[in-house]
N, C-alpha and C positions, 0 to 999 in steps of 0.2 A: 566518619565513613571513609574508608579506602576501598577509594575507585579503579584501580591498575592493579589489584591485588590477583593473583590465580587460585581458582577457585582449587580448594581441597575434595580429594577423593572422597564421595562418598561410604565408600567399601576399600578396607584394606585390607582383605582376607575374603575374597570372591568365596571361596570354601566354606564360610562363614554364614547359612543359612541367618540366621537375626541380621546381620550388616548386610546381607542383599534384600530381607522386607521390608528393614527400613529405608534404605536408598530408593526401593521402589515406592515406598507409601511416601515418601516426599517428592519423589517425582512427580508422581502422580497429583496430589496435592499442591505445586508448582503449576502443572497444568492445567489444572482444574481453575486455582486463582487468575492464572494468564487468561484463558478464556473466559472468566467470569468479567475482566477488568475489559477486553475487550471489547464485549457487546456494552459494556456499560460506556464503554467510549462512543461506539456506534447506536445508544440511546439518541444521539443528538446529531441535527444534519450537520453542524459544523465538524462534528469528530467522523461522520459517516464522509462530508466532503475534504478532512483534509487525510485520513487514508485514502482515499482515492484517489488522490492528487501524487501521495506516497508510492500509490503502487504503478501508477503510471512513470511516474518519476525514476522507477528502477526500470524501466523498458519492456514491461511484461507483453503488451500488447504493440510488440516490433521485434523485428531481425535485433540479432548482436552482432550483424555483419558489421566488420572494419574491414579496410584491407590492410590492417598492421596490427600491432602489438595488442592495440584497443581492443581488439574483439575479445581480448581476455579479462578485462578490464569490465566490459559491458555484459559478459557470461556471468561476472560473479556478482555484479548486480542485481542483476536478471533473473538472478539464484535467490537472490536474499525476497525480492519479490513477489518471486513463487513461492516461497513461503509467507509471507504474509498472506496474501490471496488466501494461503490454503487453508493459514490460521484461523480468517476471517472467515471463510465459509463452512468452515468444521463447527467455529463458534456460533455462528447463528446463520443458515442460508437463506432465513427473511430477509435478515438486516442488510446481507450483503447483496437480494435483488431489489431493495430500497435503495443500496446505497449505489447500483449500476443506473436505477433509472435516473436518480435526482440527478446524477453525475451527465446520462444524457439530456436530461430535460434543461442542464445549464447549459451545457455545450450548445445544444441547440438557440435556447437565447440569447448566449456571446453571438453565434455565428449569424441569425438575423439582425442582431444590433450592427455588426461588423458590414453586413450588407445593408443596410439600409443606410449607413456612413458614406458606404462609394455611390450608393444610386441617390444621395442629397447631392454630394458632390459633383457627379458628374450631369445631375442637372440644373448645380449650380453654374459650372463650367462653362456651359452651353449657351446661360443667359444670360453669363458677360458679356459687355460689348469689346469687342477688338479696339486694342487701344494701339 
């Protein structure tokens, strides 16, 4: 399998009515497998939570502000994010308000886990004796 290979034209004669149905019947075909392969990813909460984690991960729901060179760096991220999201929700918009809620219903149980650490803490703190 070569993987660094560029991909070849599929039309090399635009003119060419049959090389443009075909280029379109496999594009189409292309798409149809990507989204089929998709939700079949997002059958499962592990594949529904590590898109999640993917599309957070590209900054979708944040500024690209940098104040240097970065904000272009964090735009094309940010890019490639929005389309997944879009992928995601064109392919199935059940799976992907399954996949927004599990995603807050975890966050939500990190972040009581994460406080009920400080409020052990600091009334463990409290009930040391001054040494």
């Amino acid at each position: 399998m070569i993987v660094n290979r560029q991909p070849s034209s599929m039309v090399r004669n635009a003119a060419d009515p049959q090389q443009t149905k075909r280029a379109a019947r496999i594009e189409r075909r292309r798409e149809e497998r990507d989204a089929a392969d998709l939700v079949a990813g997002m059958q499962t909460s592990e594949g529904r939570r590590m898109l999640w984690t993917r599309i957070k991960k590209c900054g979708v729901f944040q500024s690209v502000w940098e104040p240097s060179a970065k904000i272009h760096y964090n735009a094309g991220r940010q890019d490639v994010g929005h389309e997944l999201l879009a992928d995601v929700i064109n392919a199935s918009p059940d799976l992907y308000s399954l996949m927004e809620r599990e995603a807050r219903e975890l966050q939500r149980r990190e972040h009581m886990e994460i406080e009920a650490g400080h409020t052990t803490t600091a009334a463990t703190d409290e009930d040391a004796p001054n040494g």
